[in-house]
N, C-alpha and C positions, 0 to 999 in steps of 0.2 A: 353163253359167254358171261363170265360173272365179274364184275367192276373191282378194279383193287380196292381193298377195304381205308387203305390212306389216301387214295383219291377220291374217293368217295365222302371222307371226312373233310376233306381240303374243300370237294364241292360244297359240302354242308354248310361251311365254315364260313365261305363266300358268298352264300346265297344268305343267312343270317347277317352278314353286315351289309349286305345291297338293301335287305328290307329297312333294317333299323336304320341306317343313314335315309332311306326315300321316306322315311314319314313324315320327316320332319322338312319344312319348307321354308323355315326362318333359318338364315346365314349361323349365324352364330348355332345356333341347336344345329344345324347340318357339322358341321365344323367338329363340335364337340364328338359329335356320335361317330366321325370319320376314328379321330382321337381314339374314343374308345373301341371303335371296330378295329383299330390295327396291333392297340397291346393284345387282348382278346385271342386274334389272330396267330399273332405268332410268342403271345405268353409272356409280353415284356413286361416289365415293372414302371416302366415309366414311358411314357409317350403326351407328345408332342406336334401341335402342327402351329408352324411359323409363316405367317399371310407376307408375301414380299410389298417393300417400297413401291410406288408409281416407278421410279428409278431402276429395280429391281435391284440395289445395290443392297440392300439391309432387311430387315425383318420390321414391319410396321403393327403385326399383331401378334400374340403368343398364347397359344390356347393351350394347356398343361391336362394330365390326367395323372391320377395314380400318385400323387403328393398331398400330405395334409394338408389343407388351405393356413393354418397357422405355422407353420413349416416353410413354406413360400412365402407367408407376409415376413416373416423375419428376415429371411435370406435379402432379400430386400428388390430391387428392380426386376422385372424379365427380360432374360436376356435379345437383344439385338441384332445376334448375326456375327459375334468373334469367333472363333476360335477352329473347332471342327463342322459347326453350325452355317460358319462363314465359305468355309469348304465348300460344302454341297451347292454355296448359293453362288459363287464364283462358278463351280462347274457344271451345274445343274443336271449332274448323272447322279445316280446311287451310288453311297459309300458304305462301306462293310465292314466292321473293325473289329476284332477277336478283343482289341485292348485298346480304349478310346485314347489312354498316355501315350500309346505309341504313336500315332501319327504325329506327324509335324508343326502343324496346325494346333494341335492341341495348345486349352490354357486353362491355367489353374483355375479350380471349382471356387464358388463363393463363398467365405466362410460360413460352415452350419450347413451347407451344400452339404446332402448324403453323398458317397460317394458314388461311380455310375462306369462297368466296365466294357460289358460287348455295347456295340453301337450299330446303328440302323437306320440312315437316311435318304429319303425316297421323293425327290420332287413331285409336285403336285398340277398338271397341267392342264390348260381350259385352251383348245382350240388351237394349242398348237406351243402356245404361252405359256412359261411358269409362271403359276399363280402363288404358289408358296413348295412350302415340303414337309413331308412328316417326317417325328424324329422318333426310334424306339430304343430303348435305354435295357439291357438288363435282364437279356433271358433268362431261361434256367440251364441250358447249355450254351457255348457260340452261336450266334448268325450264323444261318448257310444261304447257301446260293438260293436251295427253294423257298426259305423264306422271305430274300428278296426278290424271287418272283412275286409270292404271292402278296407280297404288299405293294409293289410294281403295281399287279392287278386292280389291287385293290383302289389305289391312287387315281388308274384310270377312271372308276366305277366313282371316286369321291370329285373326280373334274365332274363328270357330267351332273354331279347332285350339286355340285356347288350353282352350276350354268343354271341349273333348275332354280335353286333359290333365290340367287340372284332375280332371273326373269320373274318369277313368283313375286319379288320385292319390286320391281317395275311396274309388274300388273297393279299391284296393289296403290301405287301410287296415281297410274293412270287412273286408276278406278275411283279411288278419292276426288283427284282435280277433276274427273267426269261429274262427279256428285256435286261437288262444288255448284258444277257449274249449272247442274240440274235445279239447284236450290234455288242460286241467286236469278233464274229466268223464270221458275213458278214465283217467286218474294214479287217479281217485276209486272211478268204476266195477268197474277192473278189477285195475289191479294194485297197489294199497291190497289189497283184497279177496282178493287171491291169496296175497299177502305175510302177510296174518294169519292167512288159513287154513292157510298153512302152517306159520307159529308153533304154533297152535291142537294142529296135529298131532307137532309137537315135544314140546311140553308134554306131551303124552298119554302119549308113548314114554318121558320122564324120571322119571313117576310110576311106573314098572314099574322103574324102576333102582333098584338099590342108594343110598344116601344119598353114599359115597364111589368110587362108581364111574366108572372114568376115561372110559368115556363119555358120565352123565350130567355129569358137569364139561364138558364139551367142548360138549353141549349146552346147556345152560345160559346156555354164553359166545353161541353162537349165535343164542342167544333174545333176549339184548340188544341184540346188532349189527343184529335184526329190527327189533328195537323202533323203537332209533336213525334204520334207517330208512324206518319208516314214518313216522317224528316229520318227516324230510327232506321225506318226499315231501307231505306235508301243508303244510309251511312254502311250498313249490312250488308247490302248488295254489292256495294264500293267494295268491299273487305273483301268479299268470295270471290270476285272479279280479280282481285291482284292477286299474282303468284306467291307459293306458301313462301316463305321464309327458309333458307339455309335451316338443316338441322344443325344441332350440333359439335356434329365430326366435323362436318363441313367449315364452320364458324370459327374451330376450335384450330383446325390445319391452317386458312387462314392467320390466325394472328399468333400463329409460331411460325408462318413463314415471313410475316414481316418482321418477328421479332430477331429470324436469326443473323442479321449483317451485327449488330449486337452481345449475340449469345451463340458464336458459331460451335458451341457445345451440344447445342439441342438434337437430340437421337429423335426427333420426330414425334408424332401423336401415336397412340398406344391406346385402343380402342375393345374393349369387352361388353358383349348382349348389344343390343338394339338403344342405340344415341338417340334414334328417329323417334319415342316416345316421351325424349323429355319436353315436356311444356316450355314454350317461352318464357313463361314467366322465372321460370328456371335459366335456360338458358341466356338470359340477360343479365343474371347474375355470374355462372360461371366464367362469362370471357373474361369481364374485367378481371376474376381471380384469379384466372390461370395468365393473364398480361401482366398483373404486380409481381407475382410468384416467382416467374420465369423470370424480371426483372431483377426482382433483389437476389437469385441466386447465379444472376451472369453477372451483376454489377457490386454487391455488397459481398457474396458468397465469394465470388471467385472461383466460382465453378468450372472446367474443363470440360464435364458433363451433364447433360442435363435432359432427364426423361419424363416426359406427361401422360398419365394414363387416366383416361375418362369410360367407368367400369360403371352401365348399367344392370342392377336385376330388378325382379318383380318389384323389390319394398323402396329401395333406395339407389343414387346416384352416389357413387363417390369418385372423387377425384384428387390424384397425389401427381406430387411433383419431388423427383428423388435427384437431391445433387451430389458432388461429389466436392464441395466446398470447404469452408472453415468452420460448419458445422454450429449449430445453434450455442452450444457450451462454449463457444471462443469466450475470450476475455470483451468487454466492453467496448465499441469502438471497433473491435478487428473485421465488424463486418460491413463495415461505412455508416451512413446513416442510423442512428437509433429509433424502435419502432418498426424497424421495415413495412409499414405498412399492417401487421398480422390483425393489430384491434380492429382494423377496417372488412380484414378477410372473415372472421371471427363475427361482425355486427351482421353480415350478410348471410351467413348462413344461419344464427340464429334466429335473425328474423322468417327463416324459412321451415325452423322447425329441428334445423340439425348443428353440424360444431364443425369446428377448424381446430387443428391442432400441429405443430413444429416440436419435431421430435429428429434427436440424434440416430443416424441409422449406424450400422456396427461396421466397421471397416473405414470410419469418418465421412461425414455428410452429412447432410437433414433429411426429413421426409414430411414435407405439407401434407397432411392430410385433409381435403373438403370434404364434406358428407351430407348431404341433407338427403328427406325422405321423397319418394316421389309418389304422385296421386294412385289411387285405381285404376 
């Protein structure tokens, strides 16, 4: 009995994006590679996977494939969750469309937006839960039915890598605060305990010296810089004993949720790569900047809307904040206070190595851009 030769493809095709999505064990690379496993699949020109709200009402992540990166910076925000996007997440079935203008739901593209005709959207679920959905833009004939099979299929196979990752990023974090806390009981155990016993035996030797003898002075001095640090390694211990610190995202969701009785504009935090590698010393500078930002474009702006996205890769951290305000070019005065703060946003990321810049986005608005570079 010999296998149909398009089934046999279809398996091919399946088995090649289960591998490529399992290699990867970090969120975000799992994520991407789902992205690219499903254009791949079924030949799309553009695809998409959108991570839903805690709420499930909206899209809080938007992972893109198959767009020029400077072609998307232009366009300007990622979208949210309107239009046929918002469809899928309201019904959370698969939606099929020959012609993405005809549905009803439909809403006009972004300016600079290529245009995008067959459609393909396929919730993404973990455990039972939607967790997001993929979106595929653009075959090279209509969507059919078996193509939203096999991206159906495929969505199941990208729950369970996401579950993977996820748990994968738990381990890893237990395994940190395990080490932590391995450090801070050898620092205590051992060489706290070594360090004063060998003070202990200094002192003993300086009691046999002479009161002005050059080398009870000499120990003496020794005995201090002992002291000192053990006083160090103690403060050390204190450190690895308290729980880490909020990352990032965490820091960041925080004070756009306090911000919004304020700024009921705000579309949420918008999060790309791994937040959980930026250093504190970092991170103590972006809250305050994304707290002025989102102030001056709910309160001077006059913003409607208002989206924060904090984008780490390998080299750098950036982070923008895109309103739909009276736009940095208004006349003098039109946006309340002058200054808005920017020289203060601008002294902070300098001091870190990188810039700040407010810039007109096209369709009227601004777009803060922060950026600075982040360690090895």
């Amino acid at each position: 009995m010999t296998m149909d030769p398009d089934l046999g493809h279809e398996l091919e095709v399946l088995r090649d994006a289960v591998l490529a999505i399992a290699e990867d064990l970090d969120l975000d690379g799992t994520l991407r590679r789902i992205v690219a496993a499903g254009r791949a699949m079924v030949g799309a020109r553009y695809g998409a996977l959108g991570v839903l709200t805690p709420d499930g009402a909206a899209l809080a992540t938007f992972i893109h494939d198959g767009m020029d990166p400077d072609l998307a910076e232009r366009i300007g925000p990622l979208p949210t969750g309107h239009g046929v996007l918002g469809e899928v997440i309201r019904t959370g079935a698969p939606l099929l469309l020959d012609r993405l203008t005809s549905h009803p739901s439909s809403s006009p593209l972004p300016p600079g937006h290529p245009p995008m005709t067959t459609f393909l959207g396929v919730p993404v679920r973990i455990g039972g839960e939607v967790f997001g959905n993929l979106y595929l833009t653009d075959a090279p004939s209509p969507f059919t039915d078996d193509d939203r099979r096999r991206v159906e299929a495929l969505a199941a196979i990208a729950g369970a890598a996401i579950r993977n990752a996820r748990a994968a990023r738990t381990s890893r974090s237990l395994a940190l605060a395990n080490e932590r806390e391995r450090i801070a009981r050898d620092l205590h155990d051992t060489v706290i305990q070594r360090v004063f016993g060998a003070a202990l035996r200094l002192d003993g030797v300086t009691r046999q010296l002479d009161a002005d003898a050059p080398a009870r002075v000499t120990i003496e001095g020794a005995l201090v810089e002992l002291d000192g640090a053990i006083g160090d390694l103690r403060a050390i211990i204190a450190a690895l004993d308290e729980p880490a610190p909020p990352d990032l995202a965490e820091q960041l969701s925080g004070v756009l949720e306090a911000l919004a009785p304020i700024a009921p504009g705000l579309q949420g935090l918008r999060t790309v790569g791994d937040l959980g590698r930026v250093p504190p010393g970092i991170v103590s500078e972006v809250v305050p900047v994304v707290r002025e930002a989102v102030t001056n474009a709910a309160r001077h702006a006059q913003a409607s809307r208002i989206v924060v996205t904090a984008a780490a890769s390998i080299r750098t951290l950036d982070v923008t904040v895109d309103d739909d305000g009276v736009g940095p070019a208004a006349p003098q005065g039109a946006r309340g206070s002058t200054g808005l703060g920017l020289g203060n946003l601008a002294e902070r990321a300098t001091a870190l190595g990188g810039r700040s810049d407010l810039s007109a986005r096209v369709g009227g608005g601004s777009r803060l851009r922060w950026s600075v570079p982040l360690p090895d």
